[in-house]
N, C-alpha and C positions, 0 to 999 in steps of 0.2 A: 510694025513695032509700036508704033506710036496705039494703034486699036488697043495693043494688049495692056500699055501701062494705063489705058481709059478703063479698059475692065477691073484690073485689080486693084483702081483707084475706087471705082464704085463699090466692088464687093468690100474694101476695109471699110468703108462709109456705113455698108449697111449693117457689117457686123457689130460697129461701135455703137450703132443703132438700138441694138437688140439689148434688151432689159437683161439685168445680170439676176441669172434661177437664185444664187443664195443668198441676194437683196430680197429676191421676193419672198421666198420660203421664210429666211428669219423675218420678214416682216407680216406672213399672215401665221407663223405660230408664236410670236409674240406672247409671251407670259403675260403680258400686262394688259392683253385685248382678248387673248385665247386661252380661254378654260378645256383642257384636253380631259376636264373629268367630268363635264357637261355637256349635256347631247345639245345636238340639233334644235331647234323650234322650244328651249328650256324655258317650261312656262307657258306653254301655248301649244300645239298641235302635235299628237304623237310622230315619232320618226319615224317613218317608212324606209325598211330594211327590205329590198328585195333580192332575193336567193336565187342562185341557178348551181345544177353541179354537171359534172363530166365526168364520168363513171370509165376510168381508165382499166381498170382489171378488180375483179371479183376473184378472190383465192382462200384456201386452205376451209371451203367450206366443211365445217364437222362436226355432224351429229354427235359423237361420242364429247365433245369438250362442249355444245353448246354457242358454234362462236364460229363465223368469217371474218374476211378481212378485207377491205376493198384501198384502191389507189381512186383518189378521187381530185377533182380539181373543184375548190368551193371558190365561188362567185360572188359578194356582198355589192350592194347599188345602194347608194343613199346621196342625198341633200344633204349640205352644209353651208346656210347662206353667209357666215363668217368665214369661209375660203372662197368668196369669189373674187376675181382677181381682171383687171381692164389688160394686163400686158398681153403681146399678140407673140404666139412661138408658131407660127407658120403650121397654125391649127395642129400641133402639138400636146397632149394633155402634161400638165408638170408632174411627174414621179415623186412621193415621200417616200419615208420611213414613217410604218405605220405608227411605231412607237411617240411621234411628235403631234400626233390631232386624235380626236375624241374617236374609237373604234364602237361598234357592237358587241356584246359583250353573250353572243350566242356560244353555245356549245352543246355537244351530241349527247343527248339525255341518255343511250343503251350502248354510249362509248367503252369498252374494257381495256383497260391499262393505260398505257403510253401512247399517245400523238407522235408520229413523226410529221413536223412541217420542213418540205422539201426545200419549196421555192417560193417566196412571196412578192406581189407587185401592187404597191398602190399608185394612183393615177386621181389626177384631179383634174378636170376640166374648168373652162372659164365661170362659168355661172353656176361653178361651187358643187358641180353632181361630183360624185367620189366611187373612185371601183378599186375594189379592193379583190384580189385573186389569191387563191394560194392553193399549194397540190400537198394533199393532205395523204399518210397513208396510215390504218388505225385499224384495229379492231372490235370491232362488236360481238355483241349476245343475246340470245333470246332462245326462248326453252321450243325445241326441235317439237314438231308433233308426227311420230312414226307410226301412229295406228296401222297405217296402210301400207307399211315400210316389206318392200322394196318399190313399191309403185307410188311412193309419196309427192305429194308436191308440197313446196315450203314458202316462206314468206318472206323476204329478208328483205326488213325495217332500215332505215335512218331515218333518226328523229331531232331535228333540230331544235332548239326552243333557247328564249333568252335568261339569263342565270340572276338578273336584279332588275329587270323593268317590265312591268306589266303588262299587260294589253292598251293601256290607257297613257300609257307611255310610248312604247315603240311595237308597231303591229310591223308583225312579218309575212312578207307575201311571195306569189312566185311570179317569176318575168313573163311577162306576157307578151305573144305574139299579134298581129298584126290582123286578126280574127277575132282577137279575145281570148284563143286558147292558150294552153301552155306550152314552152317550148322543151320544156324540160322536163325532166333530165334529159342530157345527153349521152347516151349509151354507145360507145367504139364499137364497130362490126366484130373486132379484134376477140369477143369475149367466146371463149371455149372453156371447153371442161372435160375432162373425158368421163364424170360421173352426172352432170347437171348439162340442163339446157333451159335457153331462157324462152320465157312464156310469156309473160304483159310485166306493166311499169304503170303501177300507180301513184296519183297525190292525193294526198288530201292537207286540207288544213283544220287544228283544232287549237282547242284548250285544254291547259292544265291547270292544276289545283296543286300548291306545293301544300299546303295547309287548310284547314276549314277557315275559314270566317276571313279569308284574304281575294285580292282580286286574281284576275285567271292569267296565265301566260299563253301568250302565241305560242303556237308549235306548229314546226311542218315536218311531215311524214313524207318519205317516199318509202313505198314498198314494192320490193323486185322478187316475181312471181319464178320460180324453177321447179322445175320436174327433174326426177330422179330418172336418167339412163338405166334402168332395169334388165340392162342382158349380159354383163357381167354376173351378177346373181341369178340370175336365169341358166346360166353355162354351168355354173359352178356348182350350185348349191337345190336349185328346185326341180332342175331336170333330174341329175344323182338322184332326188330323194323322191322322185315322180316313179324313175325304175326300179327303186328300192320296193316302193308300193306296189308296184304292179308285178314285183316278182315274189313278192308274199302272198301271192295268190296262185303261185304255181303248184304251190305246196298242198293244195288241196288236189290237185290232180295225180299226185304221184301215188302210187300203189299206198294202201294202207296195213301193206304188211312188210313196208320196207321203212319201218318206223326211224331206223338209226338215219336215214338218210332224209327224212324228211323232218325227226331231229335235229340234225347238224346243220341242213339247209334253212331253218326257221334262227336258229341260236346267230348263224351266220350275217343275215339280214339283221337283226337284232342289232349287235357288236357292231356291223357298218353305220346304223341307224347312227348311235352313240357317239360312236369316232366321229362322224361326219359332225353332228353336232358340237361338237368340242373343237371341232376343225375353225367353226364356225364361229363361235362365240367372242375373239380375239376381233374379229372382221364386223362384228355386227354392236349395236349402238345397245347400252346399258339403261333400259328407263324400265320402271314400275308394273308397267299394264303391259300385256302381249299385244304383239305386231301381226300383220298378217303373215309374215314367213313363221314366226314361232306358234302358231293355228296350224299351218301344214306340216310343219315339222312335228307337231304333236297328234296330228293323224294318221301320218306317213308310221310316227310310230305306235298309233294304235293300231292300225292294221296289222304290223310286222307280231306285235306282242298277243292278238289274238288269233292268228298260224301257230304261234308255238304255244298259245294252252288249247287251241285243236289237238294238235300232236299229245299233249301231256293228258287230256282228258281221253284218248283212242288208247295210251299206254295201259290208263288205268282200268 
């Protein structure tokens, strides 16, 4: 008995010990010592902003609108030697509200519409490093290239870059591993599709130019490499129109004096040609220059329409 009142005599001890978070908080965001609208190293050395993402789900990819959608989980790292702080939380990092200290001021350059932010966590460690987390899920765009469509492979971009601070202000980088390499992005196994599969995951880093005669911004690129699953279009659309071809050439073996019938069977192939076509057009993507299915489909019905001016020219 006597052991147990020695222990919860020591643990009240240690807890009264323990520095109180929103002594500390209101005293490293302090209006009067902390400018929440001035960066890091202000006046001296660009902030280094570095990036990592977590690529939770990739959806509603579509050629016809232009635009996917991905669930992502964005990573922000940076120094802040005006939140470093001596109190000791049992190597705990202190949790803010990002809205109380100086943030980055990045956003997705080929973002379309609406942001949803899910979940957000900032965290500050003792000697002022800052991780800021949040699971972002958004939409993007970029103009599809289907020349080779159904057999296409596509590109899909995220591009980050900062919206008011230069290169010479705050350079953005990606996390690096233990090699030197990148660790990122982080890609879930989880990702499926039943039209796309995934292929490579690139970075790069560059510059932009909002304007002539200004300096460049950071920007970081990852681009996620997919191939088009091709045997849905394959079942439906090019096999059909494979034997549509190949049965307009039966018409030349059929008697040449049994013209109604190898009339009616050219006119026939013709009208499938067509339908099928039309069948298709709701299903297939809308751009300027032909594809490779709309090549076959335009041979498929050359063949069918030079059977029936065989036929029309034997008539005559």
């Amino acid at each position: 008995m006597k052991v147990g009142w020695i222990l919860l005599f020591n643990w009240i001890q240690c807890q009264s010990q323990l520095p109180s978070i929103d002594a500390l908080v209101g005293r490293l965001t302090n209006s009067s010592i902390y400018d929440k609208l001035e960066r890091p190293q202000f006046g001296l050395d660009p902030t280094v902003v570095k990036v990592q993402y977590q690529i939770n789900r990739i959806a509603n990819i579509n050629p016809i609108t232009n635009g996917y959608e991905m669930d992502i989980i964005l990573k922000l790292q940076w120094n802040d030697d005006r939140l470093k702080y001596d109190e000791d939380f049992k190597n705990e990092a202190l949790s803010l509200n990002e809205q109380l200290i100086w943030t980055p001021d990045v956003y997705f350059f080929n973002q379309l519409g609406k942001m949803d932010s899910l979940d957000s966590i900032l965290m500050i460690q003792r000697d002022g490093q800052v991780s800021w987390s949040r699971r972002l899920i958004m939409n993007f765009g970029l103009p599809f290239k289907l020349n080779t469509f159904p057999f296409d492979t596509q590109s899909l971009p995220i591009k980050i870059v900062s919206y008011g601070y230069n290169q010479d202000l705050m350079q953005l980088q990606y996390f690096d591993t233990i090699d030197g390499g990148s660790n990122f992005p982080l890609i879930r196994d989880t990702f499926q599709s039943a039209l796309w599969k995934l292929d490579t995951v690139e970075t790069k880093r560059d510059q932009i130019l909002y304007r002539q005669g200004t300096k460049p911004f950071d920007m970081l690129t990852l681009t996620i490499q997919i191939s088009r699953i091709a045997t849905t279009y394959l079942m439906k659309y090019v096999i059909p129109l494979y034997f549509i071809g190949l049965c307009s050439s039966i018409g030349y073996w059929i008697d040449v004096t049994a013209l109604p019938t190898r009339g009616g069977f050219a006119v026939s192939l013709l009208l499938s040609t067509v339908t099928l076509n039309f069948v298709m057009t709701s299903d297939l993507p809308k751009v300027a220059y032909a594809t490779a299915l709309d090549m076959f489909i335009t041979t498929i019905f050359g063949f069918v329409f030079i059977s029936l001016m065989e036929y029309a020219i034997i008539e005559s």
